[in-house]
N, C-alpha and C positions, 0 to 999 in steps of 0.2 A: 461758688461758681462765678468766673468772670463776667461781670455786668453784659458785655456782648454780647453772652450764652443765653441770657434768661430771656424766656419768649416773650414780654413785653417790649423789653427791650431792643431785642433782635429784629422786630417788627417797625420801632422806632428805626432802628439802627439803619434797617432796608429802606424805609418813606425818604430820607435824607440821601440815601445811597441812586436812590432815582429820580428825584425832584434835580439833585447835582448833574446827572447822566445828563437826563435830559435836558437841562439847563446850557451845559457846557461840554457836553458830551468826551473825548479824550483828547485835551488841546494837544494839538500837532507840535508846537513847543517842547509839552512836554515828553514826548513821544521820539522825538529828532536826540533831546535830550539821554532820556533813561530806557528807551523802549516803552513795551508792554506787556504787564503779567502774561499774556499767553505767548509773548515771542520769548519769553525768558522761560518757560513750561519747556515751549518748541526746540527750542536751543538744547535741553537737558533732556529730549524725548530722542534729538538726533545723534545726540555723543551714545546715549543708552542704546539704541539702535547699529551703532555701527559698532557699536565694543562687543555687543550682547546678541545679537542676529546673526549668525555665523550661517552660512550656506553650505559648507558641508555637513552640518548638527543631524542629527536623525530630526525628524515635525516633533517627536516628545520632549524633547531636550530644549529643540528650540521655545516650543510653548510655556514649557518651564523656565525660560529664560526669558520671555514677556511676562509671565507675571514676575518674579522678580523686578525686571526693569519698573514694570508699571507701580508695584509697592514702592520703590524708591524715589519715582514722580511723586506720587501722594505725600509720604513722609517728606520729600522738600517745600512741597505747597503746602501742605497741612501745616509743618510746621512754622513756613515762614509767618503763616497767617496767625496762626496762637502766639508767635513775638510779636508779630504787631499789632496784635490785639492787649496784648501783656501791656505792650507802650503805648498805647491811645489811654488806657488803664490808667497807669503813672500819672501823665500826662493830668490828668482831672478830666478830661473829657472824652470818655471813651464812645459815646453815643457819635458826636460829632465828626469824631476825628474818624473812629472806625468808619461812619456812611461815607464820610469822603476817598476813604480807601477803596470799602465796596464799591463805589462808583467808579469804579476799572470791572466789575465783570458781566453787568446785564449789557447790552447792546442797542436800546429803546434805537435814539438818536442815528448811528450811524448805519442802521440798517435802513430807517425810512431815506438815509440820503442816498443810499447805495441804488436800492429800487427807484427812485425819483428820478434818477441820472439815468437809469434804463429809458424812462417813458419821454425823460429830456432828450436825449440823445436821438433816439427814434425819431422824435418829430423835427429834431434842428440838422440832424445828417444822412437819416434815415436807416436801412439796413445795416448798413456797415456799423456806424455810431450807434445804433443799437443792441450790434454781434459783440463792440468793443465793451460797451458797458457792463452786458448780461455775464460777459466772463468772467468780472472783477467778483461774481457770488455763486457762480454756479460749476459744477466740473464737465457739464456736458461739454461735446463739442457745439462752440459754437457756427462753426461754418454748413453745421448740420439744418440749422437753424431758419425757418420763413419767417414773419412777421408774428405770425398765431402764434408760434410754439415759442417763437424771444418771449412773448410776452404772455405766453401759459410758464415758460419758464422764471421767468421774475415773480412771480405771483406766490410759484410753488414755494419759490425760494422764501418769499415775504413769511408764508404762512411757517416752512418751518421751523425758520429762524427767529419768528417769532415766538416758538417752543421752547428750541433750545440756545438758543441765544438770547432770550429777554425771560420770560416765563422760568425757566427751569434752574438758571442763578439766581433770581429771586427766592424761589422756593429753597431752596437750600441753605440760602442765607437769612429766611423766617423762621428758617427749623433751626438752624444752628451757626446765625451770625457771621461772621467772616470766613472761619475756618470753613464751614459749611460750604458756603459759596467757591470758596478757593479750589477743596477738595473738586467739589462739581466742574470746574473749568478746568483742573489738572484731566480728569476726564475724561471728557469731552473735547480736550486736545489732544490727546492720545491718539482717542477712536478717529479722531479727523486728520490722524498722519501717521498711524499703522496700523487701523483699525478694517483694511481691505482684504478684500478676497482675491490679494494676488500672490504668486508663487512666494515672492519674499515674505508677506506681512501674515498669509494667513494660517500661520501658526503659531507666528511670535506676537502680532498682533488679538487673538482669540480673545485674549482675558478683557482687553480694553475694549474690543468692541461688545463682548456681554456683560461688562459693566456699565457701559454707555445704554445697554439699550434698558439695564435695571433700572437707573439712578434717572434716566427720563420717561420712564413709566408716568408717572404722578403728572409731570408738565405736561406731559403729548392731551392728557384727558382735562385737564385744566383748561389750557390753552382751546381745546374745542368748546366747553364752557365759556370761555371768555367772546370768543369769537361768535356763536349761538348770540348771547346776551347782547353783545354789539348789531346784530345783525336784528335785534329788533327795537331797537333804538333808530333804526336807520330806514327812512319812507322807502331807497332804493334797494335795500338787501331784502334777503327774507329768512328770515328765522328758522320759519319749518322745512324751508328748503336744506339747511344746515343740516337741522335735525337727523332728514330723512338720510341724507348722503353721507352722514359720521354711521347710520346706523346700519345702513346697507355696503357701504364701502371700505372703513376705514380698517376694519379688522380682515380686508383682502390686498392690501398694501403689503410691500414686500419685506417694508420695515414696520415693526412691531407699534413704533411709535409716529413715524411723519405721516400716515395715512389718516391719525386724526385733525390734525390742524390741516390738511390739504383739502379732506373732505368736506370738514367745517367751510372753510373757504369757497372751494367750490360751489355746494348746495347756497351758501350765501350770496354769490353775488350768479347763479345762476349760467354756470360754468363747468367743461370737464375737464380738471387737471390731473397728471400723473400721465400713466398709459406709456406704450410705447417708446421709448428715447436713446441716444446714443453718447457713450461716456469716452470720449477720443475715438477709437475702434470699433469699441463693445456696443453690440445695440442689447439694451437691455427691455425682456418684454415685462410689464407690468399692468395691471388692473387702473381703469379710468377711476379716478376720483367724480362724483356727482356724474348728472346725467342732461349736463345743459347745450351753450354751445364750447365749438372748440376753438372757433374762429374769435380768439379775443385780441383783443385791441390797447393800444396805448389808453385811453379812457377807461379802459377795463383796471390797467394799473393803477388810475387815479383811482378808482371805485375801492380798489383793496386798500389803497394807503388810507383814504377815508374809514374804510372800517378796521383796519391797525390800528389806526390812534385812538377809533372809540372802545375799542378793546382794551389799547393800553388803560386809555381813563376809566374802563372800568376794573382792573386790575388794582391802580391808586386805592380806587373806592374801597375795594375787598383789603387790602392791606390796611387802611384808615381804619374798616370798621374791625377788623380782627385785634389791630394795635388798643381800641377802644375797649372792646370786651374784656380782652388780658390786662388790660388795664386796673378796668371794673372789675374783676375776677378775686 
């Protein structure tokens, strides 16, 4: 078994793959340069898409023609990741060179910049530079948007992307090293570009959006774990507030999975997020996340990004001491 794969290893391989993330997060250099694993996913999700989607298909045909497409994403990610895992191998340093790889798919770094710029913007241009920022992470409309709901929306956003965007490539990449991670980012690019319930996608889309919501099963409950643990670390959150709102709310979420990190969130900093909202047209009705206020505020952003990074730090910790045990083991 490639060094990669083995779970001490793998564990090592992720501490390096995040300590980098965060360090240096995905220089813009090199991004201008080569791209990025998910715009090069995306690229291969939209030629599959326009070859394979056909509009006059019967929905059975077509569904069957998403999963095909989406086997075919996996087998290009899966495999590009077990060659470059093969060549950090070669190489002598597969530990190394792989975490420097992995450090292309958790998102620590540029999610806290993205949310930051929301609660930035808000206070240096106000509405508007805050409707501009909220868009750059979120699909509602933003001209839907008051002051509360920009900034219940950047929150929501924080919390689930800290799921499936930081938490949930982690875990995959614990379980099964690069390939593992990779596979989970082919994914979860997928479900986030034909993973909808609209005329086109939701048939041809089906498979990837009920593999997204399998494959982040583990993180959605983690992730409120992590946030719980932060939130009592923290004199201004509150822990049991978390508790109560993961245990009352989260499995009333429309999605199987983001109703636990929203609720977590919520119940912690004493907040209700979710509820009601509108996605260009569509107003979608949904179940409030906690039972606090709704009127939150720029300050309310800084209070989350505060308990996101004690989250992350206690993530580190969990991955430290699990890399220790395997170790020891």
């Amino acid at each position: 078994m490639p060094a990669s794969l083995h779970p001490p290893d793998s564990l090592i391989l992720l501490a390096i793959a995040l300590a980098a993330e965060a360090a240096i997060g995905y220089p813009d250099r090199l991004y201008r340069a080569l791209g990025h694993p998910v715009t090069w996913i995306g690229r291969l999700i939209a030629v599959l898409d326009r070859g394979l989607n056909r509009e006059g298909d019967p929905p059975a045909l077509r569904r069957a023609a998403g999963i095909l497409g989406l086997a075919l994403v996996l087998l290009a990610a899966g495999g590009t990741a077990l060659l470059l895992a093969a060549a950090a191998q070669a190489c002598g340093l597969p530990l190394l060179l792989g975490g420097l790889l992995a450090a292309s798919l958790p998102a620590q770094r540029s999610l806290h910049e993205h949310v930051a710029r929301v609660a930035a913007d808000l206070r240096r241009e106000g509405l508007p530079g805050g409707r501009r920022a909220v868009s750059m992470i979120v699909g509602r409309n933003p001209e839907t948007l008051d002051e509360a709901a920009l900034c219940r929306a950047a929150i929501e956003s924080l919390a689930e992307n800290f799921s499936d965007g930081v938490v949930a490539p982690a875990f995959w990449t614990a379980a099964a090293g690069l390939p593992g991670g990779a596979l989970y980012k082919a994914v979860n690019t997928a479900d986030s570009m034909i993973g909808h319930r609209t005329p086109r996608h939701a048939a041809f889309g089906w498979a990837a959006a009920r593999l997204d919501d399998l494959v982040n099963l583990p993180a959605s409950r983690l992730t409120a774990a992590l946030l719980v643990a932060a939130a009592a670390l923290r004199a201004d959150c509150s822990a049991a507030g978390a508790v109560r709102a993961v245990l009352r709310d989260a499995g009333r979420h429309r999605s199987p999975n983001a109703g636990w990190p929203e609720a977590a969130m919520a119940g912690a900093l004493g907040l209700r997020l979710a509820g009601p909202r509108v996605y260009g047209t569509i107003r979608v009705e949904d179940h409030w996340m906690g039972d606090g206020r709704t009127e939150a505020t720029a300050a309310d952003i800084d209070r989350a990004l505060a308990l996101y990074r004690t989250a992350v730090g206690a993530m580190w910790g969990l991955v430290a001491a699990l890399a220790g045990l395997a170790l020891a083991a």
